[in-house]
PyMOL commands that place a pseudoatom at each C-alpha (Angstrom):
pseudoatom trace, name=CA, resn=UNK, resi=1, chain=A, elem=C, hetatm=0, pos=[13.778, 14.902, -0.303]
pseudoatom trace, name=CA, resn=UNK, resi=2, chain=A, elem=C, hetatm=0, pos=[12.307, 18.311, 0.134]
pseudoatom trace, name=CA, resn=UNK, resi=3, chain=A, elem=C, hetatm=0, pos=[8.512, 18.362, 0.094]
pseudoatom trace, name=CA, resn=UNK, resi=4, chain=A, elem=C, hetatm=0, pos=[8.329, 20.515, -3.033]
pseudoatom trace, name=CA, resn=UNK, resi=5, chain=A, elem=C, hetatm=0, pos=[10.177, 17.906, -4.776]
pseudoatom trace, name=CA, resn=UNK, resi=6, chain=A, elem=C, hetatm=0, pos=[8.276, 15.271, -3.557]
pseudoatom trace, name=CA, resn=UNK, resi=7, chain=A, elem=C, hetatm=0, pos=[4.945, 16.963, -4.412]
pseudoatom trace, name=CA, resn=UNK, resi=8, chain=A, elem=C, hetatm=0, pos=[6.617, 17.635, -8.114]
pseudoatom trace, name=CA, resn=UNK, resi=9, chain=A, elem=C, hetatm=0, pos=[7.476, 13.844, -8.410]
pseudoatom trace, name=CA, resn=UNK, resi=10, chain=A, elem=C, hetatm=0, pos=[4.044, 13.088, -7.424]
pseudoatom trace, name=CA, resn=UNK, resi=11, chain=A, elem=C, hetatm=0, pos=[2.735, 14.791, -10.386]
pseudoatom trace, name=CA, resn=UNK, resi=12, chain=A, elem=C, hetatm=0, pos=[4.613, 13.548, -12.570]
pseudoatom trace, name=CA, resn=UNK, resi=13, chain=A, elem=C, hetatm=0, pos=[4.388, 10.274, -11.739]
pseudoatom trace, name=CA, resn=UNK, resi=14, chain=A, elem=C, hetatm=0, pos=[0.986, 10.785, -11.221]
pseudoatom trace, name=CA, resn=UNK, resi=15, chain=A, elem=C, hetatm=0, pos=[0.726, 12.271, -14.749]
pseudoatom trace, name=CA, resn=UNK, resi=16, chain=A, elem=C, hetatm=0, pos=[2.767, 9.432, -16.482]
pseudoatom trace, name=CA, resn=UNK, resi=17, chain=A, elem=C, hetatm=0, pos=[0.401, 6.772, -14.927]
pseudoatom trace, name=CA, resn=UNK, resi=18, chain=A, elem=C, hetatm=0, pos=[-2.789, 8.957, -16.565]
pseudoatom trace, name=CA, resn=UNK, resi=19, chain=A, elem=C, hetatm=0, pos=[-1.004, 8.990, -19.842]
pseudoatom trace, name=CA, resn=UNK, resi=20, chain=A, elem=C, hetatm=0, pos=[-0.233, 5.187, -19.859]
pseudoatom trace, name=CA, resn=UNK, resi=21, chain=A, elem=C, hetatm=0, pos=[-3.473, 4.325, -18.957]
pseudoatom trace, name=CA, resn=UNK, resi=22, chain=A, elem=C, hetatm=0, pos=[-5.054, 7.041, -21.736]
pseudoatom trace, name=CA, resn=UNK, resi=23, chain=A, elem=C, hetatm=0, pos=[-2.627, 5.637, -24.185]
pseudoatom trace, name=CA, resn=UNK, resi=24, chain=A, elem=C, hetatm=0, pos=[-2.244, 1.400, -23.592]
pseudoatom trace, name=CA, resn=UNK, resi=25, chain=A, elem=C, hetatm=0, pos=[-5.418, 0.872, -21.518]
pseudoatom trace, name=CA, resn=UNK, resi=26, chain=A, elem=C, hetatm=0, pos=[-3.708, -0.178, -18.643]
pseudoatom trace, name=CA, resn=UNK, resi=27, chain=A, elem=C, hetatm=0, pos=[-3.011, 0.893, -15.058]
pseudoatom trace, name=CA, resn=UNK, resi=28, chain=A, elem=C, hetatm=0, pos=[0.271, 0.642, -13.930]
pseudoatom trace, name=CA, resn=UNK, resi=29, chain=A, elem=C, hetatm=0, pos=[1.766, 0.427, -10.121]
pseudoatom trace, name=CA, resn=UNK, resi=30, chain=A, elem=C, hetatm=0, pos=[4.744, 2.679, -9.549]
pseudoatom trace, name=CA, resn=UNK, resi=31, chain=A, elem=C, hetatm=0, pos=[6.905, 2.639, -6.608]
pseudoatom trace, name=CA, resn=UNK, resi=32, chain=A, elem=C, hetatm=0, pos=[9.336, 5.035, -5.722]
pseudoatom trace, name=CA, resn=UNK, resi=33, chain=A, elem=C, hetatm=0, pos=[12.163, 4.092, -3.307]
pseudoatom trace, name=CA, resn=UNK, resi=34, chain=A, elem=C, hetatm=0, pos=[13.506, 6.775, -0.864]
pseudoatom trace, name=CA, resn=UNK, resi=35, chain=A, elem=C, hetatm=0, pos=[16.817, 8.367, -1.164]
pseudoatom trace, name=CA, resn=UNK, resi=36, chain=A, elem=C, hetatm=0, pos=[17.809, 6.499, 2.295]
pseudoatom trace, name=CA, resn=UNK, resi=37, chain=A, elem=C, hetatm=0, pos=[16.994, 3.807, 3.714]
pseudoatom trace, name=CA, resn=UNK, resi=38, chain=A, elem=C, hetatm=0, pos=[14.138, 3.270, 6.381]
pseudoatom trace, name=CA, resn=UNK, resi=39, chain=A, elem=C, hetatm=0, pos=[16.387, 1.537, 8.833]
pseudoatom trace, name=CA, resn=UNK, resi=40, chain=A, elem=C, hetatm=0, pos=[13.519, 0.526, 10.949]
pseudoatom trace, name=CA, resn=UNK, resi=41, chain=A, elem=C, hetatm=0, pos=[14.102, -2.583, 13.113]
pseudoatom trace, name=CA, resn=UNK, resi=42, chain=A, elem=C, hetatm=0, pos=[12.227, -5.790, 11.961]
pseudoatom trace, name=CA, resn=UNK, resi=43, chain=A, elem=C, hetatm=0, pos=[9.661, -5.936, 14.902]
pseudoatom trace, name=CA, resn=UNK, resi=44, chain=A, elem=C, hetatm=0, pos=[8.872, -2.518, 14.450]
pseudoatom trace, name=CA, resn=UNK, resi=45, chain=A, elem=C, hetatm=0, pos=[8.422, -3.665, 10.898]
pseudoatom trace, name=CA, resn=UNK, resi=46, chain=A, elem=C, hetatm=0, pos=[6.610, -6.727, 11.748]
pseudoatom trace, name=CA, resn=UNK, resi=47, chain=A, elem=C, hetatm=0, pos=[4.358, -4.389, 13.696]
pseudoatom trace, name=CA, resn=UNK, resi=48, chain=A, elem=C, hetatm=0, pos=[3.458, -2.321, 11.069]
pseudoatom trace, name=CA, resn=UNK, resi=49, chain=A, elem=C, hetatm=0, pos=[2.447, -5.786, 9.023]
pseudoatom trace, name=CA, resn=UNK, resi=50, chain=A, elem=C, hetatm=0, pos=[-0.098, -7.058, 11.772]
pseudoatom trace, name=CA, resn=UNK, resi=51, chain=A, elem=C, hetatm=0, pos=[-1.687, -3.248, 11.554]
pseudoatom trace, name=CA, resn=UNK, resi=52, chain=A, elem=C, hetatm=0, pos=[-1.877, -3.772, 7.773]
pseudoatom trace, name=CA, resn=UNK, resi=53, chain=A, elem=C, hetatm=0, pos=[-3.760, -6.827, 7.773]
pseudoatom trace, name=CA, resn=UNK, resi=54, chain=A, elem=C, hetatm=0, pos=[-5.827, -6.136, 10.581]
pseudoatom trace, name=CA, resn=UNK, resi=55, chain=A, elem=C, hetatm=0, pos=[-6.747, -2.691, 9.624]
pseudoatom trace, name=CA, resn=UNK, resi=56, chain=A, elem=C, hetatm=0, pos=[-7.986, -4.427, 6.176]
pseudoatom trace, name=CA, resn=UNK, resi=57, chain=A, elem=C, hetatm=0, pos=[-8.748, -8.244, 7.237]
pseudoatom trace, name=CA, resn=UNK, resi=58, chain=A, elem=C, hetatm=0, pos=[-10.600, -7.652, 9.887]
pseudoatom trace, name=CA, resn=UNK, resi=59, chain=A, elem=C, hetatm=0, pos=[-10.599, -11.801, 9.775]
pseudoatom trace, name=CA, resn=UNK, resi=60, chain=A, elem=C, hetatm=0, pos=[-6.984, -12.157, 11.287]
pseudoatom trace, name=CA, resn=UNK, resi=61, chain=A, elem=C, hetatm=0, pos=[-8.006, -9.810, 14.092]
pseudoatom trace, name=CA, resn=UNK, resi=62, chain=A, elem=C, hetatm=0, pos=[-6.868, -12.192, 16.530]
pseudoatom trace, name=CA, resn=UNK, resi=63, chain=A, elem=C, hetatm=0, pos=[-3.154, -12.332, 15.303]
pseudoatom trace, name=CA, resn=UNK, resi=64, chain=A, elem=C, hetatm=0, pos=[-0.329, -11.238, 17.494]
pseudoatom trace, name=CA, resn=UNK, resi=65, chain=A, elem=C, hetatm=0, pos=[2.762, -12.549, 15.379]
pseudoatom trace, name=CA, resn=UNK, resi=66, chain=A, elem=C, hetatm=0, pos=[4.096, -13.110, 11.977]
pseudoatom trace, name=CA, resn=UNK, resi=67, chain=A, elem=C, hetatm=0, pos=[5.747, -16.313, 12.998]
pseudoatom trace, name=CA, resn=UNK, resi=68, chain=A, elem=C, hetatm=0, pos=[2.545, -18.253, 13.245]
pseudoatom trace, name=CA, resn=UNK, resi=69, chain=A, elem=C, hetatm=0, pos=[2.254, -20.791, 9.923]
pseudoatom trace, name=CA, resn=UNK, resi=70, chain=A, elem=C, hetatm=0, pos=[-1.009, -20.157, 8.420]
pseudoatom trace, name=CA, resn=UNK, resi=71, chain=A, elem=C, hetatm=0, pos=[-1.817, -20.767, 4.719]
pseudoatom trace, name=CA, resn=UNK, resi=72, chain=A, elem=C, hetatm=0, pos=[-4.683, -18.056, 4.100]
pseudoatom trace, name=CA, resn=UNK, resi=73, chain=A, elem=C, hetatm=0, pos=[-3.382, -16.223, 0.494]
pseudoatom trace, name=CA, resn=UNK, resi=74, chain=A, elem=C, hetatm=0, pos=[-4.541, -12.888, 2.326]
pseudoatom trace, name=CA, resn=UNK, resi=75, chain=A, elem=C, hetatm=0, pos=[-2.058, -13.647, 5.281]
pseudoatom trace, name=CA, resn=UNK, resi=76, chain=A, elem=C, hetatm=0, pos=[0.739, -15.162, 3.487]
pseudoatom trace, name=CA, resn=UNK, resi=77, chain=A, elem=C, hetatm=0, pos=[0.820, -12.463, 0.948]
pseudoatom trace, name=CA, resn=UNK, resi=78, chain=A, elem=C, hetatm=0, pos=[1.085, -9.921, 3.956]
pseudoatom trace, name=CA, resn=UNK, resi=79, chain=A, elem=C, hetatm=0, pos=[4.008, -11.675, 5.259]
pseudoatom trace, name=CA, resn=UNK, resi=80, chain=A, elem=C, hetatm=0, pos=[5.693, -11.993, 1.463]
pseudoatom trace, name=CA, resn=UNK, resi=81, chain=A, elem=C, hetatm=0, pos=[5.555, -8.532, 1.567]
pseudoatom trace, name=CA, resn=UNK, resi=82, chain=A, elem=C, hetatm=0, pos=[7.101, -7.793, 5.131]
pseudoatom trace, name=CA, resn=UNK, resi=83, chain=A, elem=C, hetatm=0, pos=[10.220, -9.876, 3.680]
pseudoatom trace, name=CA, resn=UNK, resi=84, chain=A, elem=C, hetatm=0, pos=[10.526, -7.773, 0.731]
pseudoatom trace, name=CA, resn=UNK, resi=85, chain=A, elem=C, hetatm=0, pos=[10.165, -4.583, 1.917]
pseudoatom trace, name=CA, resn=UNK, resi=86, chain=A, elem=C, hetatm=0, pos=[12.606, -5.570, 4.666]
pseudoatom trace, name=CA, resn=UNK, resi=87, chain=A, elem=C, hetatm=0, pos=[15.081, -6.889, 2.346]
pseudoatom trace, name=CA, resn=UNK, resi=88, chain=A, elem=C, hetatm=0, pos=[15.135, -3.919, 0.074]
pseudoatom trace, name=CA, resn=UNK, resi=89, chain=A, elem=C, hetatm=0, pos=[15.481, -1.815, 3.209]
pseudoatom trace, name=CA, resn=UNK, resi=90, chain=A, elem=C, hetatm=0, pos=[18.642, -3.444, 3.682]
pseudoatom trace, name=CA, resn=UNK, resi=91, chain=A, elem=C, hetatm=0, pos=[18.182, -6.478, 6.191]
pseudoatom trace, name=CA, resn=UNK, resi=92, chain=A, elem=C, hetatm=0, pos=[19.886, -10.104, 5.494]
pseudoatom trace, name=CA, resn=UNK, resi=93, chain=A, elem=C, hetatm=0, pos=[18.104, -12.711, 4.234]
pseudoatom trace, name=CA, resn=UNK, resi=94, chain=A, elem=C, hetatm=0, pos=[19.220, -14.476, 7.147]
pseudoatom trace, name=CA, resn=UNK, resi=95, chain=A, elem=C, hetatm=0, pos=[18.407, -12.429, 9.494]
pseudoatom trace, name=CA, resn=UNK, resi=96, chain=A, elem=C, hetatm=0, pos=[14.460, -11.860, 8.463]
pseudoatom trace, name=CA, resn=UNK, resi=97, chain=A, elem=C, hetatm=0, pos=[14.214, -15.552, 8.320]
pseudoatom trace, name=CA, resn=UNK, resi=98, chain=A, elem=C, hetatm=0, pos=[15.257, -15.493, 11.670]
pseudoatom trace, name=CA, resn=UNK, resi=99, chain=A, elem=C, hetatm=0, pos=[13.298, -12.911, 13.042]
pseudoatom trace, name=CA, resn=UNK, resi=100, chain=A, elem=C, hetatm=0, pos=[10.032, -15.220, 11.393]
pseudoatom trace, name=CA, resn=UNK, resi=101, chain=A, elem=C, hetatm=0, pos=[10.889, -18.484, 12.191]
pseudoatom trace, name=CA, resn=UNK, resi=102, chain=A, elem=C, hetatm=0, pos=[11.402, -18.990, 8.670]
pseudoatom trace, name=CA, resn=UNK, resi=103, chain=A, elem=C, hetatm=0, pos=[14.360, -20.857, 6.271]
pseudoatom trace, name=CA, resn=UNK, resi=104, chain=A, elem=C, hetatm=0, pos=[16.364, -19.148, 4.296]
pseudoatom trace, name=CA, resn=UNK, resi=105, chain=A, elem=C, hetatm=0, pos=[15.074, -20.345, 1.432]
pseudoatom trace, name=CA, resn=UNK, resi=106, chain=A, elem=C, hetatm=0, pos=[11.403, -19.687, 2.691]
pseudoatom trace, name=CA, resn=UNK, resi=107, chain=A, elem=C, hetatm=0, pos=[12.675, -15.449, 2.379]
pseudoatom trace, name=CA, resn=UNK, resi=108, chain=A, elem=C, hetatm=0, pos=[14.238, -16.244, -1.053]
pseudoatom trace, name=CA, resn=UNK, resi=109, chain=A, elem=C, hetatm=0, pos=[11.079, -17.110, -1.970]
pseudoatom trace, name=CA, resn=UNK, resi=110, chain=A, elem=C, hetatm=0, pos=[8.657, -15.159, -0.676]
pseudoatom trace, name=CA, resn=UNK, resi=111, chain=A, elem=C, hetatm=0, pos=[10.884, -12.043, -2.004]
pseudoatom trace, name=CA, resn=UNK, resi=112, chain=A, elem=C, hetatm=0, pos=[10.803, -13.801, -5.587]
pseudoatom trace, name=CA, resn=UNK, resi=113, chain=A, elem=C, hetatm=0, pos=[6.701, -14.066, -5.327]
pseudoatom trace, name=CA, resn=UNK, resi=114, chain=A, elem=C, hetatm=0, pos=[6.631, -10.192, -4.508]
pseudoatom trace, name=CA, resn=UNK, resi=115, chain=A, elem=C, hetatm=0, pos=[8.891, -9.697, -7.181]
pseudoatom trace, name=CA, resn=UNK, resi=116, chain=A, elem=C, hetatm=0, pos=[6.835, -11.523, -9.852]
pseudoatom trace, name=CA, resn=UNK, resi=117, chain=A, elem=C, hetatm=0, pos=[3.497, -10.054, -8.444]
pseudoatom trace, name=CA, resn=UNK, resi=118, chain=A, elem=C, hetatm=0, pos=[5.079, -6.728, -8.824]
pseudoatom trace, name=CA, resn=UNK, resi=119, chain=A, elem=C, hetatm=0, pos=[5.959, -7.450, -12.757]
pseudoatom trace, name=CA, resn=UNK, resi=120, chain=A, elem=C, hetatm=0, pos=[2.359, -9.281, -12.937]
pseudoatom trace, name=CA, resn=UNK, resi=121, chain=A, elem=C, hetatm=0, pos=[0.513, -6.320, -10.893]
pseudoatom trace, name=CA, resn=UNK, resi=122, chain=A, elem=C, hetatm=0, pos=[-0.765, -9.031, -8.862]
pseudoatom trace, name=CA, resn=UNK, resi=123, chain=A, elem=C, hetatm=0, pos=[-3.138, -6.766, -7.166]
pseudoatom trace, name=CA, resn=UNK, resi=124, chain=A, elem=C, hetatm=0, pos=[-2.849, -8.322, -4.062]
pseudoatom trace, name=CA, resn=UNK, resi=125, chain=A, elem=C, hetatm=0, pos=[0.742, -8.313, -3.990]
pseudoatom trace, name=CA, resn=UNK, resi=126, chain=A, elem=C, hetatm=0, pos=[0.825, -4.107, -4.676]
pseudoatom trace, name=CA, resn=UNK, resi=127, chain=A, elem=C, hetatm=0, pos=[-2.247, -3.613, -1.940]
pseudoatom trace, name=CA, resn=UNK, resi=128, chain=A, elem=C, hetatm=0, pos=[-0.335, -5.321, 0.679]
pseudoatom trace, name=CA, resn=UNK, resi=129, chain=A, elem=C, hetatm=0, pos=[2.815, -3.761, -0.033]
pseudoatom trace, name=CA, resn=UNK, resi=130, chain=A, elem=C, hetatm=0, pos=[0.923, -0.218, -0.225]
pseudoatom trace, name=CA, resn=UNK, resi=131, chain=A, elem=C, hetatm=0, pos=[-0.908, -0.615, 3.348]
pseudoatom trace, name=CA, resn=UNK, resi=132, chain=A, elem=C, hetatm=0, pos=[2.860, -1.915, 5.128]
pseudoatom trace, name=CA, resn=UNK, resi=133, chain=A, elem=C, hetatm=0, pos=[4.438, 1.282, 3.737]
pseudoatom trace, name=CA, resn=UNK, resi=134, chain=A, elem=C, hetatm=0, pos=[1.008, 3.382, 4.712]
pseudoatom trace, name=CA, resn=UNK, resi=135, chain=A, elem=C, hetatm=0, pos=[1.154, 1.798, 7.922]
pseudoatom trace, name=CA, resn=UNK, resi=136, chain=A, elem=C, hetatm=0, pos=[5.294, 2.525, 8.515]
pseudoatom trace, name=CA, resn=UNK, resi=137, chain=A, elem=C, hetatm=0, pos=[4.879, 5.841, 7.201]
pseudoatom trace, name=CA, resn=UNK, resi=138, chain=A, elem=C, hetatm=0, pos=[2.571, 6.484, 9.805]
pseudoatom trace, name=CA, resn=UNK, resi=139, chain=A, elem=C, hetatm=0, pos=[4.952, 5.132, 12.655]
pseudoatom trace, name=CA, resn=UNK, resi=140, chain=A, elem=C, hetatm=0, pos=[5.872, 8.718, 15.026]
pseudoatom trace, name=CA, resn=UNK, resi=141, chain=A, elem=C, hetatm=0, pos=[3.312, 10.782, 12.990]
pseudoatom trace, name=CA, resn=UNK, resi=142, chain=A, elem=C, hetatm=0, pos=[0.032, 12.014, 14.794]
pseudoatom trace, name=CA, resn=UNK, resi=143, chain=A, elem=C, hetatm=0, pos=[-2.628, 10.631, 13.167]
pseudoatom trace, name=CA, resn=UNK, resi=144, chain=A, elem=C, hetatm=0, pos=[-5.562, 12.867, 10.770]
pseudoatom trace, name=CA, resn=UNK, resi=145, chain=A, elem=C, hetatm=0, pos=[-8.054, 11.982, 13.582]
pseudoatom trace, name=CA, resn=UNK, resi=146, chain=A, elem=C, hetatm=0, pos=[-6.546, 13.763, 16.187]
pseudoatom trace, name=CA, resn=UNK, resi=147, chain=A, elem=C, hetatm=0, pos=[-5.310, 16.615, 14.528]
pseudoatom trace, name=CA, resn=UNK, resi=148, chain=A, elem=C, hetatm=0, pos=[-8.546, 17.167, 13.982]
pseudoatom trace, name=CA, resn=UNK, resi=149, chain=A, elem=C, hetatm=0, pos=[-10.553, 16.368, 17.157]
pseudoatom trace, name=CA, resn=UNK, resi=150, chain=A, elem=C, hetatm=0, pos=[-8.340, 18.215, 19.317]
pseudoatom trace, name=CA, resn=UNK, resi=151, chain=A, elem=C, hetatm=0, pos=[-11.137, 18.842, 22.459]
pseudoatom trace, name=CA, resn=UNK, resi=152, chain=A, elem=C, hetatm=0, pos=[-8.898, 18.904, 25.590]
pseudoatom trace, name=CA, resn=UNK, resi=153, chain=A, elem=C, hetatm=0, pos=[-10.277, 21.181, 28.159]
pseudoatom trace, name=CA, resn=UNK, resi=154, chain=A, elem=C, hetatm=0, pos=[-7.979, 21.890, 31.310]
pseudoatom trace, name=CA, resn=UNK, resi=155, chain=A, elem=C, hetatm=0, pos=[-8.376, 19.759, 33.986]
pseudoatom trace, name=CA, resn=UNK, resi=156, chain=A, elem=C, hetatm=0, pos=[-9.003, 22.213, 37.369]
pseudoatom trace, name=CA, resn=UNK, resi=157, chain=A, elem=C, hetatm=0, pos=[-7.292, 20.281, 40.409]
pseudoatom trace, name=CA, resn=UNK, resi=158, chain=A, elem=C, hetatm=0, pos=[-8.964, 21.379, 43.592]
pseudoatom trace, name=CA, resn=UNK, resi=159, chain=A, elem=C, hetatm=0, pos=[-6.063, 21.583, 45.904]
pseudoatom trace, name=CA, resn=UNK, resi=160, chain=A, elem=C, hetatm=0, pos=[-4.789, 23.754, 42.986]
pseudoatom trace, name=CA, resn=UNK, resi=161, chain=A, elem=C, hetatm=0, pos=[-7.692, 25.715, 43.074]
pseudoatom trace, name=CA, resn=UNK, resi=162, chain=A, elem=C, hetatm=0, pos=[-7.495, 25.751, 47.126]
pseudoatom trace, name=CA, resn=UNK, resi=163, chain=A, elem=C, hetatm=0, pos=[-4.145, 27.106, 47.171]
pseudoatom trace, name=CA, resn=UNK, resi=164, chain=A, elem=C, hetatm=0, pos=[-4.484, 29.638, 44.351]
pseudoatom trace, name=CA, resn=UNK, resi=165, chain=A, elem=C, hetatm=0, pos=[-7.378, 31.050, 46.541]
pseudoatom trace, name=CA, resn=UNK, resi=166, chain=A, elem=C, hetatm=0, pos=[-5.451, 30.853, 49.337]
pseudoatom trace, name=CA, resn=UNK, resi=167, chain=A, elem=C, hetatm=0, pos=[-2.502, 32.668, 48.028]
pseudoatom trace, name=CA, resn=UNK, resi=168, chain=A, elem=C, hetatm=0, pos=[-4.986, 35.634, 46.352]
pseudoatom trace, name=CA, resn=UNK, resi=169, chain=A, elem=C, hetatm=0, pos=[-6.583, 36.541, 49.360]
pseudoatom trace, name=CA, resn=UNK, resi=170, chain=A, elem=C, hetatm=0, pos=[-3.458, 36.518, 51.479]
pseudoatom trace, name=CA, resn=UNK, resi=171, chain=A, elem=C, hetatm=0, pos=[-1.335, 38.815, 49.059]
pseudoatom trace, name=CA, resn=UNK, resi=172, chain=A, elem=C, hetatm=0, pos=[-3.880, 40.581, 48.522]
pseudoatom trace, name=CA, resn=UNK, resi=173, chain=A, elem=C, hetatm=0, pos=[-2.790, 44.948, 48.534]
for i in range(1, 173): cmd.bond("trace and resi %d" % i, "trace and resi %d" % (i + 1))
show_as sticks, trace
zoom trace
């Protein structure tokens, strides 16, 4: 999609969610799938997931994997929505079972829950589904932070320096 026409369906959608909520009282959750498909690799997925909740549960700072079982709503919720996303993207039930140490029927129902929290506007449900796609988004892109603190100075190497001298006042006319 061409960044004008995102930035038009922005507005509208954006518009649309101000005149429902003017009109019923009620804020709704819209979310747009891409033309293609993100195509990204589960563990690069995955990765993105641990970000998510440790960039907003500062609690399960200490995890390293999705495969660990822990019963926490804010964790489980996180991984719910790592199996959904992944599925819609296009990967096997099978295989993102796998890939967690997870049944088959363990991915059939976490994708369900996200799928009723999503109808429900389970708010946790739509919060951890909007910080994975924040955080995959941001996967190859340089972050605000350093656009903006860009203070690199040149580092002078003194056998550089040496040499440069030494060629200047030897070619010198």
């Amino acid at each position: 999609m061409l960044n004008l026409q995102e930035d038009t369906l922005n507005i509208q959608i954006k518009e649309f969610k101000e005149k429902v909520l003017e009109t019923f009282g009620t804020s709704i959750f819209i979310y747009v799938r891409k033309e293609t498909n993100l195509n990204f690799e589960l563990s690069m997925m995955a990765e993105c997931t641990i970000a998510a909740i440790k960039k907003h549960h500062p609690e399960f700072d200490h995890i390293t994997s999705l495969t660990a079982r822990r019963r926490p709503r804010e964790y489980l919720v996180y991984v719910q929505a790592l199996a959904y996303i992944a599925y819609k993207d296009g990967q096997s039930k099978t295989a993102i079972g796998r890939f967690l140490k997870r049944t088959h029927a363990t991915i059939i129902n976490s994708i369900t829950m996200v799928e009723n929290g999503l109808e429900t506007n389970d708010t946790k449900i739509l919060v951890a589904i909007d910080n994975i796609l924040k955080e995959i988004e941001n996967v190859g892109t340089v972050p605000e932070n350093l656009k903006r603190e860009v203070k690199s100075k040149p580092s002078v190497d003194p056998i550089w320096n040496e040499a440069r001298h030494f060629i200047a006042s030897n070619f010198k006319e």
